[in-house]
N, C-alpha and C positions, 0 to 999 in steps of 0.2 A: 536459354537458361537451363543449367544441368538441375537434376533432382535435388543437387547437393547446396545450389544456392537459394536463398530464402530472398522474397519479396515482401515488404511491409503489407502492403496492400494485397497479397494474396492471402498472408496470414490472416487479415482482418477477415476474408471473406470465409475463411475455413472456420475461423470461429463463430461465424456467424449462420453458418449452412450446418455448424455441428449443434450450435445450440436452438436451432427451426426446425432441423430432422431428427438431429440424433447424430450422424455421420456424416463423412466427405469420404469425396473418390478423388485421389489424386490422381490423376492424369499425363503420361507420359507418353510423346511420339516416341516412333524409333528413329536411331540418328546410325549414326556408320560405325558405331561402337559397340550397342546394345541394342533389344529387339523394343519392340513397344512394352509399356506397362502398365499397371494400375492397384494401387491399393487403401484401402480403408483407411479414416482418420476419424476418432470417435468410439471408435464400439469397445473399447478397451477402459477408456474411463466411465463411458455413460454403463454399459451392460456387462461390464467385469465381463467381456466375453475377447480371443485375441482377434487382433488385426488382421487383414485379408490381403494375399498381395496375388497378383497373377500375370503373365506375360504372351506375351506373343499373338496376339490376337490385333483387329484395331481398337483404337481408343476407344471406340464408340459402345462396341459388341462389350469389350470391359465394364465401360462403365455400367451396363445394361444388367451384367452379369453381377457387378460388388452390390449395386441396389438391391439384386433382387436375395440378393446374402445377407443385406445388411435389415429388410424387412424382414428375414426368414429369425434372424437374431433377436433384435427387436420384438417378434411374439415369441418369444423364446423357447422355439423349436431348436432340437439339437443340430448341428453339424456333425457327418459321421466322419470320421478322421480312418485313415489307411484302408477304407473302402469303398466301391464304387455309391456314388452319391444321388439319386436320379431327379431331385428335387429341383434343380438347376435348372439345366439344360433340358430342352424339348426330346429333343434324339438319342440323346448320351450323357451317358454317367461323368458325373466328374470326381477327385479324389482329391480332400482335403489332407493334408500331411505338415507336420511341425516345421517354421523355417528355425535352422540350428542359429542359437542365440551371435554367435559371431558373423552373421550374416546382415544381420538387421540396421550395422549402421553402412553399408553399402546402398541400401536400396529404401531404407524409412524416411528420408531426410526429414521432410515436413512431419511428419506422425513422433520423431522424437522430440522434436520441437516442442508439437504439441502436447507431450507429456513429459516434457520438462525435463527432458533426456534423461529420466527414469526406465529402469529397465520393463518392458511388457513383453508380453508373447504373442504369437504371428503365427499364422497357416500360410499356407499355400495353395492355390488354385489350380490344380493342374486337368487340361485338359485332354484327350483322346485325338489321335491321328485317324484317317478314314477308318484303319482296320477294325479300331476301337485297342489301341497297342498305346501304352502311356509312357514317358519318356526314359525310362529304366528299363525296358521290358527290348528284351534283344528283337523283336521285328518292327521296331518303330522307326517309322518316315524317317531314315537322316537326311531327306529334305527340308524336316523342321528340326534338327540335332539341336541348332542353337536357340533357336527359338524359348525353349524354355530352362532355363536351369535350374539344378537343383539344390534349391536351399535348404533340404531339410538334410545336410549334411555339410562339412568342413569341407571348404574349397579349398584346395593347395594350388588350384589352378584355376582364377578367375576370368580371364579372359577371355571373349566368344571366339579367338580366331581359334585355327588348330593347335593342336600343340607342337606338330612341326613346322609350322610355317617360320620361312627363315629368314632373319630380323639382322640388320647390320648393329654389330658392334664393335667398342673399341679394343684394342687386342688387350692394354694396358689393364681392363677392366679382368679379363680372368688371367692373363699372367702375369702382372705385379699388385693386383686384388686392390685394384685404385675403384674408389665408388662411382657409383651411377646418379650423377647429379644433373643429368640434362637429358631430357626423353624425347622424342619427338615423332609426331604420327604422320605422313605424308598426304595434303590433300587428293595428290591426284591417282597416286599408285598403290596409298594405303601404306608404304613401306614406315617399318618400323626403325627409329635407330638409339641407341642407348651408349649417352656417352658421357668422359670424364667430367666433363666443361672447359677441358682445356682444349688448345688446336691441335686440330688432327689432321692427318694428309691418307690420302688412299691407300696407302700403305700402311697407315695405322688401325684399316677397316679390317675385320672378320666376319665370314657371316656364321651365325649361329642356328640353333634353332631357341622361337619363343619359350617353350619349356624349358633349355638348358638356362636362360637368361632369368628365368624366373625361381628356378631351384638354387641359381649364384647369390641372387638379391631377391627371396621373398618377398621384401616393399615394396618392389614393383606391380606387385598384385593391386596397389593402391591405384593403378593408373586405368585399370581396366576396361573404364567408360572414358578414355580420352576421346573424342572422335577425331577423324580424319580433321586434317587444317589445324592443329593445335600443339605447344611444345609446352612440356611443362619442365621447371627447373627446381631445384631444393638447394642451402648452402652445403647441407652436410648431411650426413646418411643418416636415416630415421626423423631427418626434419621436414616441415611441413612441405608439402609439393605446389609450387606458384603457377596455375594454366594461365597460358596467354595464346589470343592467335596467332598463327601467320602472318609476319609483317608488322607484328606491334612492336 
């Protein structure tokens, strides 16, 4: 189940872990689309204080890490925002930073739920690579490049893959500006292909790069946690996008 779909019975449990502590951690593996994640549910209505999101780490070290945020709130000790933080973490600083408001319904799903899809504000957890180099900073690991993104800014490019990586499309799609109503992520090779809905022949294939496909059709930013094994379809451009697996 993605971030973005709601369970009855999970809900029940959030409200119930929110109204026992105080907070919830939501909990997020990585799948073949996005890195692992985690962020707070709760500290937003109970301590007027924002949400907590952080990534790339395991579940586990996260969840370890939003608790020990969410007691640091709770006795309401401050959070130092855009400087190193040493409260946290045993070894290393970490740096809290604002996630930019147009981020937040990509990654809140359950936390806007729970505040009634009212707008609130959110941090960021951002951790240090060995050097002690944080994800902005030109000598940082881009062995972990995607691991964390950065939300405290307008993403025009949502995507964890590169921005060249090169993506099959249909020609029709940038020379007679016909829409991208059918997307599709390849379980086995990861390949991407973005097409009309209507039949195509190999001859109707381009390959592109994922940037150019995204700068033609901006909405396709909306797909950006497809994972592998999954096609998603819309009727018409700007309408809602329908994921199904492979073979459904």
């Amino acid at each position: 189940m993605s971030h973005e779909e709601h369970d009855s019975q999970a809900e029940k449990e959030i409200r119930r872990i929110v109204q026992e502590y105080g907070w919830y951690v939501a909990l997020f593996e990585a799948d073949t689309a996005t890195p692992a994640f985690a962020y707070t549910i709760g500290l937003w209505k109970n301590y007027g204080h924002p949400e907590i999101i952080s990534f790339g780490l395991s579940v586990q070290t996260m969840g370890k890490i939003l608790n020990l945020v969410g007691e640091k709130v709770k006795s309401g000790r401050p959070l130092l925002k855009n400087s190193n933080d040493f409260d946290i973490l045993e070894k290393s600083p970490v740096r809290f930073m604002e996630v930019h408001p147009g981020n937040i319904p990509d990654w809140f799903g359950y936390c806007q739920w729970f505040n009634d899809y009212k707008e609130f504000p959110a941090l960021q957890l951002f951790w240090p690579d060995k050097s002690g180099e944080f994800p902005w900073e030109h000598a940082y690991d881009q062995n972990l490049a995607f691991s964390q993104p950065l939300l405290n800014r307008k993403l025009e490019f949502k995507f964890f893959e590169k921005r060249n990586l090169a993506v099959f499309v249909a020609k029709q799609i940038f020379k007679d500006d016909k829409p991208i109503l059918h997307v599709s992520h390849d379980s086995e090779e990861g390949d991407w292909q973005f097409l009309t809905g209507d039949t195509v022949t190999n001859e109707d294939i381009m390959i592109v790069s994922l940037e150019q496909v995204v700068k033609h059709a901006p909405t396709i930013n909306e797909l950006f946690n497809l994972p592998r094994g999954q096609f998603a379809t819309r009727d018409i451009p700007g309408g809602k996008w329908l994921r199904q697996n492979e073979g459904e």
